[in-house]
ZALO-67743 format. One line per field, with one value per residue (C-alpha): residue in three letters; residue number from 0; x, y, z. Coordinates in pm, 1 decimal, decimal comma. Layout:
<sites>
marlo <- (ALA_...)
logu <- (NUM_...)
c1 <- (X_...)
c2 <- (Y_...)
c3 <- (Z_...)
</sites>
This chain:
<sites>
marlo <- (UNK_UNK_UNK_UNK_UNK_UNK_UNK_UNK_UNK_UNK_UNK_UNK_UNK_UNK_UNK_UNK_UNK_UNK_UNK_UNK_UNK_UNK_UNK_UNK_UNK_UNK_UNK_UNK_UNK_UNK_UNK_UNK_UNK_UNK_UNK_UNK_UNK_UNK_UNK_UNK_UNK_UNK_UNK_UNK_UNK_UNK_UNK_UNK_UNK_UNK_UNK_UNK_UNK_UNK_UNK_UNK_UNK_UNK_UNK_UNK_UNK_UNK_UNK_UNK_UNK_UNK_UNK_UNK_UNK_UNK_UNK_UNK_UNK_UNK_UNK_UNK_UNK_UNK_UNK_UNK_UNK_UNK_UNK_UNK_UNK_UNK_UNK_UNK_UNK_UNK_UNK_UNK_UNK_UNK_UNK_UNK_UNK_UNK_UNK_UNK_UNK_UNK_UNK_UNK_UNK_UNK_UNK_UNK_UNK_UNK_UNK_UNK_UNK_UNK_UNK_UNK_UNK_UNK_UNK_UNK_UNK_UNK_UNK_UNK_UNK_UNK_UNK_UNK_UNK_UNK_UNK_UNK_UNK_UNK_UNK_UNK_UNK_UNK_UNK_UNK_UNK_UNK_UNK_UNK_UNK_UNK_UNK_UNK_UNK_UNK_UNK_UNK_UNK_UNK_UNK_UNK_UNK_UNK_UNK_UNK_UNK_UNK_UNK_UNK_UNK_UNK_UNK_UNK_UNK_UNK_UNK_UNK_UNK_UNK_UNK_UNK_UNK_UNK_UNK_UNK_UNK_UNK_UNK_UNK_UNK_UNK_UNK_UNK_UNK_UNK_UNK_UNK_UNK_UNK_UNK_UNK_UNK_UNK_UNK_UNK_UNK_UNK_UNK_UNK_UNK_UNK_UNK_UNK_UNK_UNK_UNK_UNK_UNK_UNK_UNK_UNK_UNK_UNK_UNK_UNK_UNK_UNK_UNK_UNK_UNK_UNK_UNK_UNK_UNK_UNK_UNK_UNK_UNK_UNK_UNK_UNK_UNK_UNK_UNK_UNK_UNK_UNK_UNK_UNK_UNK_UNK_UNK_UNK_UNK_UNK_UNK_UNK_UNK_UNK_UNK_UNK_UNK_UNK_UNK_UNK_UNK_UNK_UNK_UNK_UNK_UNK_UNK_UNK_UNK_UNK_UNK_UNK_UNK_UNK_UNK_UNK_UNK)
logu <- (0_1_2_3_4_5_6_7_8_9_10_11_12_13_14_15_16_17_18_19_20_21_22_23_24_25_26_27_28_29_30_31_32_33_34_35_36_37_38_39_40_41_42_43_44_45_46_47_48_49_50_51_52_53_54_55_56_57_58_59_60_61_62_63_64_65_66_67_68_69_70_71_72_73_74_75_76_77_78_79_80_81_82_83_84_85_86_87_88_89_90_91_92_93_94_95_96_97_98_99_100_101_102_103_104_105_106_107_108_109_110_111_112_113_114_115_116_117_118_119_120_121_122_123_124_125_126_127_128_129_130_131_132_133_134_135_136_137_138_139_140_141_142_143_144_145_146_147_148_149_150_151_152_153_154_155_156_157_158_159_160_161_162_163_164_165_166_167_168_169_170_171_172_173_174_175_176_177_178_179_180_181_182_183_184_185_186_187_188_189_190_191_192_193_194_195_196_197_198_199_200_201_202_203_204_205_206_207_208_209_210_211_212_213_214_215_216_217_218_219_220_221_222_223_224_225_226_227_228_229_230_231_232_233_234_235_236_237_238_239_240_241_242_243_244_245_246_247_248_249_250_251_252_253_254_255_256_257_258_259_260_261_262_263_264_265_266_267_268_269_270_271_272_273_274_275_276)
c1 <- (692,9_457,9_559,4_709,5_929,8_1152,2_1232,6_1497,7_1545,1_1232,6_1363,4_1196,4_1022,0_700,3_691,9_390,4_166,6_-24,5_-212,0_-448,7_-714,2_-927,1_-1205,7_-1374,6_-1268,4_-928,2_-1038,9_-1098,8_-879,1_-506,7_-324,1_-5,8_-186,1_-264,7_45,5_265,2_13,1_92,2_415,8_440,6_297,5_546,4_861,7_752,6_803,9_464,0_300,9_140,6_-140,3_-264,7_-437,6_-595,7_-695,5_-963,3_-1137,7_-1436,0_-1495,8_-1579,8_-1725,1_-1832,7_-1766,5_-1568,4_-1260,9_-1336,0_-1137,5_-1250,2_-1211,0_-1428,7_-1310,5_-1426,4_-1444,2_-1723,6_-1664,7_-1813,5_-1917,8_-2019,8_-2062,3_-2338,9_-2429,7_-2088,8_-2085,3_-2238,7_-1855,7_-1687,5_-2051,1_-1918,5_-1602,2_-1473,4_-1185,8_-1247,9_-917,4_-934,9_-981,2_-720,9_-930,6_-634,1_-400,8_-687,2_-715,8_-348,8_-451,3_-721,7_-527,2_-231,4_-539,1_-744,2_-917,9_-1021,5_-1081,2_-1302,0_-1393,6_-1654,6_-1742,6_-2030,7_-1799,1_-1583,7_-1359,4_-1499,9_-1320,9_-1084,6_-940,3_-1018,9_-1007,5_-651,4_-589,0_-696,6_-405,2_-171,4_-224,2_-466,0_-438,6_-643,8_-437,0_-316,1_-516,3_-668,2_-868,4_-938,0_-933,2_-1203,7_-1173,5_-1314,6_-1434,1_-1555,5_-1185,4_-923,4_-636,9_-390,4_-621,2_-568,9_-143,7_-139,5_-317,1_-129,8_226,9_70,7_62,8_405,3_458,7_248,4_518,0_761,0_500,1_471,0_145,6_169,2_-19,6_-230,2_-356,7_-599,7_-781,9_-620,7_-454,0_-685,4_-1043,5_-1303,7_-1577,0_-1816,8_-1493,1_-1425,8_-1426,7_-1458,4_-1371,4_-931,4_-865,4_-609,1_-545,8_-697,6_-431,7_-565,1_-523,0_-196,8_-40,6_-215,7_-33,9_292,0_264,8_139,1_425,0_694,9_611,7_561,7_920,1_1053,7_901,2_696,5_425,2_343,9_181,2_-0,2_-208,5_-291,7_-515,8_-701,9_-340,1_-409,0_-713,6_-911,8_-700,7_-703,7_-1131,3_-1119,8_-875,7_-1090,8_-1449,9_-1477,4_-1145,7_-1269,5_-981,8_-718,2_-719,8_-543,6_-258,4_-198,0_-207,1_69,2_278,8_205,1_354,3_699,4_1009,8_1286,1_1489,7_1200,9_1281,5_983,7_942,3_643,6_448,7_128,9_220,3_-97,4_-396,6_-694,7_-1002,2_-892,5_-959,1_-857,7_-476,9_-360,1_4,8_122,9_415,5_559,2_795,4_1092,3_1278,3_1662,1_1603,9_1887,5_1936,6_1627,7_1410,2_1415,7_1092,3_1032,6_885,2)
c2 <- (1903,2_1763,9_1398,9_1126,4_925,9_720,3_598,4_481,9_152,3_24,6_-113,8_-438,7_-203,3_-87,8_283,9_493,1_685,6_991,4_1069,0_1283,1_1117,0_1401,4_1437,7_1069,1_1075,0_1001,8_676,5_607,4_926,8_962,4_1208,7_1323,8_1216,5_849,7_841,1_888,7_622,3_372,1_463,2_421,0_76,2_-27,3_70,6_-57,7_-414,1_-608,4_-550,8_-874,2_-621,1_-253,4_-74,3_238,6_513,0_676,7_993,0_811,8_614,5_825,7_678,1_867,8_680,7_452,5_287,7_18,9_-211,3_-422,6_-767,7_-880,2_-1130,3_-1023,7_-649,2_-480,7_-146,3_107,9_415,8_664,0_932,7_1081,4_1276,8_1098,5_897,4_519,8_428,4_525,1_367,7_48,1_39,6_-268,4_-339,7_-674,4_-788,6_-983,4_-870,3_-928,7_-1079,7_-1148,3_-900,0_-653,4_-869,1_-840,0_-475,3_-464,2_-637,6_-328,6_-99,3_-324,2_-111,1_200,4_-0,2_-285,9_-530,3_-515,9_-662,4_-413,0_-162,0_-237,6_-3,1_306,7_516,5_724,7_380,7_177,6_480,6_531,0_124,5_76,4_266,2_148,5_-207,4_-283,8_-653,7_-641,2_-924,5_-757,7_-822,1_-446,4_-379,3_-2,1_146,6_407,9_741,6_845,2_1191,8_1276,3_1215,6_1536,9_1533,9_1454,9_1140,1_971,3_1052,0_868,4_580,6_573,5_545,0_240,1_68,8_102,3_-236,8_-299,8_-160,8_-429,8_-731,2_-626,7_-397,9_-83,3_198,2_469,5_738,8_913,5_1255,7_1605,1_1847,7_2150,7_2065,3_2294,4_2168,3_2464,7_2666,4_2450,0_2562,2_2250,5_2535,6_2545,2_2843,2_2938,7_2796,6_3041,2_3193,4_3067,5_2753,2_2797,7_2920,5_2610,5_2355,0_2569,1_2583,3_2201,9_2097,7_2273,1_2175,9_1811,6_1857,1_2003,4_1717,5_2021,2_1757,3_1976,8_2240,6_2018,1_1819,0_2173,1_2228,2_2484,1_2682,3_2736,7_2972,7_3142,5_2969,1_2645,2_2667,1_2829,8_2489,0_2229,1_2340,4_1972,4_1850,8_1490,9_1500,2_1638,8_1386,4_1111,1_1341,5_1238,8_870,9_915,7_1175,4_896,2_574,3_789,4_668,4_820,4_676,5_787,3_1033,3_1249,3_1276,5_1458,3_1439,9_1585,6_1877,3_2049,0_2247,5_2084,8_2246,8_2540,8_2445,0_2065,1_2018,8_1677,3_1712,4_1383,2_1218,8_876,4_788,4_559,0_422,3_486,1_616,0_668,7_975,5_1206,5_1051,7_1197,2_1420,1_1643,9_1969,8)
c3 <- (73,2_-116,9_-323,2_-135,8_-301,9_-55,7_285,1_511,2_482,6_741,7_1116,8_1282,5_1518,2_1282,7_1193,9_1324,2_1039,8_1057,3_749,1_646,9_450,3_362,5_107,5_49,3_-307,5_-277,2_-211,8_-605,1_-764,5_-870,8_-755,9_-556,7_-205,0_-347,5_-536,8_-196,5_-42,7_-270,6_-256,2_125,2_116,4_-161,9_90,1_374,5_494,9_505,0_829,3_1084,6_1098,3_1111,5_1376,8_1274,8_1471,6_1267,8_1332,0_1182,5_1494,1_1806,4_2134,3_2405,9_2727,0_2706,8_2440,8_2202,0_1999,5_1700,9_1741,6_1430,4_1223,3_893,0_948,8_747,8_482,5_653,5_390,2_653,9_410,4_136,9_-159,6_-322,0_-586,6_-678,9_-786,7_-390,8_-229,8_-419,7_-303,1_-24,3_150,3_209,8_469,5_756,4_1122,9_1375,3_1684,0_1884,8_1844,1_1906,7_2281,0_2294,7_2247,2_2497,0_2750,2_2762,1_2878,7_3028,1_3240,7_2903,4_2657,8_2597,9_2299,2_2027,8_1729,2_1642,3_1363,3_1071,9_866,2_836,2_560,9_747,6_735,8_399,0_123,3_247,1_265,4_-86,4_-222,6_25,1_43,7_-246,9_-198,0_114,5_294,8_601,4_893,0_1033,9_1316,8_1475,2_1806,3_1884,2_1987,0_2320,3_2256,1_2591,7_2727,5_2721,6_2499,8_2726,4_2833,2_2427,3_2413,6_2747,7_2602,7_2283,5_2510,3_2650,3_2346,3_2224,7_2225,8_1936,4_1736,6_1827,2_1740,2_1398,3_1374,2_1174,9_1352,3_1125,6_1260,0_1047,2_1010,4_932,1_1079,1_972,0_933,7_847,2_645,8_705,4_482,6_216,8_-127,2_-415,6_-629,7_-677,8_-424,1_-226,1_163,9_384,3_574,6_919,5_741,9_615,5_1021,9_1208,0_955,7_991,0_1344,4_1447,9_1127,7_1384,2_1721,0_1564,2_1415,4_1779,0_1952,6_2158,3_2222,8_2527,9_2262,4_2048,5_2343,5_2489,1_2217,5_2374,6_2392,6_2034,7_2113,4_1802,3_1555,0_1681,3_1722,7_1368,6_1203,4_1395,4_1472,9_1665,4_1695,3_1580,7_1331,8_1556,0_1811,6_1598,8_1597,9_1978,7_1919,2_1637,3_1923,5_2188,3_2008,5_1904,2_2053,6_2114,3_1848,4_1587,9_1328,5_1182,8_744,2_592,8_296,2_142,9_268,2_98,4_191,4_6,6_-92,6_106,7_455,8_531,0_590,7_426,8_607,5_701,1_834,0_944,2_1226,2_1128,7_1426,7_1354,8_1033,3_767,6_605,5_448,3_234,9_-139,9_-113,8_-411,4_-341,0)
</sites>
């Protein structure tokens, strides 16, 4: 399922986003993963703000939130082009919904104004919402915690949804940089059975399986050498209701070894959205 083309008509309760952002480029390229991006942002209804959990912004320790103002654009990348380093996603911060934010963990996470966006967040944002007028502040990612320690968080922050913040969780759901071929290739098949098998326990609401990472042994070491990109994945499991139905897109292996499956819970949704394999 790769092209998205429509979605349930959108509830007051936000949806939740997992997306994989993958290779840096996307950020100024056409193609079927902006396309459905754009196409996303068009059919939804205009968010009070966006929290992003990025796999871009890892702490070690503890859990901050952003509470700048005027969030900087953060290109923590190189050896790309001069056009991407150019690139900004100038919005506005959210200071006090990210308090409002701090203050439903109060004891994990604490404030700070010393990040930005870093582009797990923006290169997806620009095709999304290009006008840059929707407040957005992130959430770090505590990598010293265990998996079960970041769904646990994410369930206490549910009530985001219902004040009008979309919540993106970005990074992908096979990783492997040290494997990736810029050359067009085939998936490798290890590839290829980690997005099948995360795509079905996500679609069986097994969340048990996908926060036991280590449950998925050689494979699962093999998809995510650091599992820096996984670990959005249980932010996106933890803010699911009950009423949430699950609809893919970019269901595609880039480069060979970086999954850029993604999905979006709709609360109540209608129907199946028209996807076009």
């Amino acid at each position: 399922m790769n092209r998205l083309q429509a979605l349930p008509a959108a509830p007051q309760t936000m949806p939740v986003l997992f997306v994989g952002h993958g290779n840096p480029m996307n950020a100024i390229s056409r193609n079927v993963f902006t396309e459905n991006w754009q196409a996303i942002g068009k059919a939804l209804p205009k968010p009070k703000a966006i929290l992003s959990v990025s796999a871009h912004w890892l702490t070690r320790g503890d859990t901050q939130v952003l509470t700048a103002d005027k969030p900087q654009t953060i290109h923590d990348f190189y050896g790309f082009s001069t056009e991407l380093f150019e690139q900004q996603y100038p919005s506005p911060g959210a200071p006090q919904i990210a308090l409002q934010t701090q203050q439903m963990a109060p004891s994990t996470i604490e404030t700070t104004e010393e990040w930005g966006l870093d582009h797990g967040t923006w290169s997806v944002l620009l095709s999304m919402f290009p006008k840059a007028d929707i407040p957005v502040y992130q959430i770090s990612i505590d990598y010293r915690k265990p998996p079960q320690f970041h769904y646990d968080l994410a369930a206490q922050l549910k009530a985001l949804r219902s004040k009008g913040v979309l919540v993106m969780a970005s990074g992908n759901l096979v990783h492997n940089l040290q494997k990736m071929q810029w050359q067009e290739k085939p998936a490798f098949d290890w590839a290829l059975e980690f997005n099948h098998r995360v795509k079905e326990a996500i679609s069986q609401r097994d969340d048990a399986t996908l926060i036991d990472f280590n449950g998925f042994g050689a494979l699962g070491k093999m998809a995510h050498p650091s599992y820096d990109h996984y670990l959005p994945l249980l932010y996106s499991l933890g803010l699911r209701s009950a009423k949430d139905e699950v609809f893919f897109f970019n269901d595609i292996i880039d480069m060979s070894s970086v999954s850029m499956l993604s999905f979006i819970y709709i609360e109540d949704g209608v129907g199946t959205p028209n996807i076009r394999h």
